[in-house]
C-alpha positions in Angstrom: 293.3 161.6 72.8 295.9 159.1 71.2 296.3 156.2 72.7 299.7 154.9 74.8 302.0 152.5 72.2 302.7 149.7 71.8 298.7 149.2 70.5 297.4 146.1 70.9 298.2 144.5 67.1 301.3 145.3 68.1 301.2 143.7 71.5 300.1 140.9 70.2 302.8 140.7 67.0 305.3 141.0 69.8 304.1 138.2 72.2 303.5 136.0 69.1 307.1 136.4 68.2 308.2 135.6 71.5 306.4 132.6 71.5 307.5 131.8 67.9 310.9 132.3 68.8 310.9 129.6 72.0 309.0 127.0 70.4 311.8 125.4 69.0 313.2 124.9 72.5 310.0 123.2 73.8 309.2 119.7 73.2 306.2 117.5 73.4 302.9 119.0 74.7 304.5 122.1 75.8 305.6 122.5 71.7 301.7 122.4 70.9 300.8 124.4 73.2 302.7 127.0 72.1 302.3 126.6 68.4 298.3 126.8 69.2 299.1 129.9 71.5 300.7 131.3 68.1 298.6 130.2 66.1 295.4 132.1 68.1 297.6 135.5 68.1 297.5 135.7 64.5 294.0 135.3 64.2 293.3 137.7 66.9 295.5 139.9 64.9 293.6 139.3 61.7 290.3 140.1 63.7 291.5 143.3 64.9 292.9 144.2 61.8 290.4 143.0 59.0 287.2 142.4 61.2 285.7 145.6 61.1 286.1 146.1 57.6 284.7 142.5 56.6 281.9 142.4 59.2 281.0 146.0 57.5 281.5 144.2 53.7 279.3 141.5 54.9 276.5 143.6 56.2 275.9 145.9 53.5 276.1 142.6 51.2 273.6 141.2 53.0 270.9 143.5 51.9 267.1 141.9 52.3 268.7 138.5 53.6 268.4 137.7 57.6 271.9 138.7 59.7 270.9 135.7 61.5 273.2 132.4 60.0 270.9 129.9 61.4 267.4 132.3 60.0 269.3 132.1 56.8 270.2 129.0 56.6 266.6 127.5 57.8 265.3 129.7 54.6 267.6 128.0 52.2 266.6 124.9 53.2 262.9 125.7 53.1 263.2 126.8 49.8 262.2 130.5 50.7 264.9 131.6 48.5 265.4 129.8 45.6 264.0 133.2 43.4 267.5 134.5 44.8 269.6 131.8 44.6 272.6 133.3 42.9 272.5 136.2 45.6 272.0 133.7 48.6 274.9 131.7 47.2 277.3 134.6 46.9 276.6 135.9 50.6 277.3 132.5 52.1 280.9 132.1 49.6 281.4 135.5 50.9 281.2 134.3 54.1 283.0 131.7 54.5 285.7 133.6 52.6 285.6 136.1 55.3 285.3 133.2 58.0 289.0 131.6 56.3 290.7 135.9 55.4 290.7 135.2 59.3 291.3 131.4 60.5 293.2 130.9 58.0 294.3 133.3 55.0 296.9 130.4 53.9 294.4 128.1 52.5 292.4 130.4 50.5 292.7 131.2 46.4 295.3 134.5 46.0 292.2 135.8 44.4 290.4 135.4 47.6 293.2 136.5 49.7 293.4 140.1 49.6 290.4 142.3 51.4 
């Protein structure tokens, strides 16, 4: 059954341009709170749109390494996987890449930008 519209990327493009549009009226801490209200629509919006998809990427990358950041990052540090080294090195860039596509798309490489 399809679902009623507006959907909620769009909800939340619509509420982040209505909050866009009266932060230049606001001033002080009412400015900032608005600009971080913005600010955590888009990434919601990112994470709705590009989430699924990347956490999907990310898993089938991940192939005979633990899901688990902190197991994997314990067995870096150990040393368990320094046979794999160039593997292990591109699931963690990947990662953080994935980590930024959604924080923070701005600040990556063009190369890096698009899914």
């Amino acid at each position: 059954m399809q679902r009623d519209q507006p959907d909620v990327s769009e909800i939340l493009r619509t509420v982040k341009e209505f909050v866009d549009d009266i932060t230049e009226q606001l001033g002080g801490q009412e400015r900032y709170h608005a600009m971080c209200a913005s600010y955590l629509l888009a990434v919601a919006g990112r994470e709705l749109a590009l989430g699924p998809t990347l956490d999907a990427n990310e898993r089938s990358a991940a192939g005979a390494f633990p899901d688990d950041v902190a197991e994997l990052s314990a067995r870096l540090r150990s040393g368990e996987l320094d046979a794999q080294w160039d593997a292990a090195f591109a699931l963690v860039l990947d990662h953080v890449i994935h980590k930024v596509r959604i924080s923070k798309p701005e600040h990556l490489h063009p190369l890096h930008q698009a899914v």
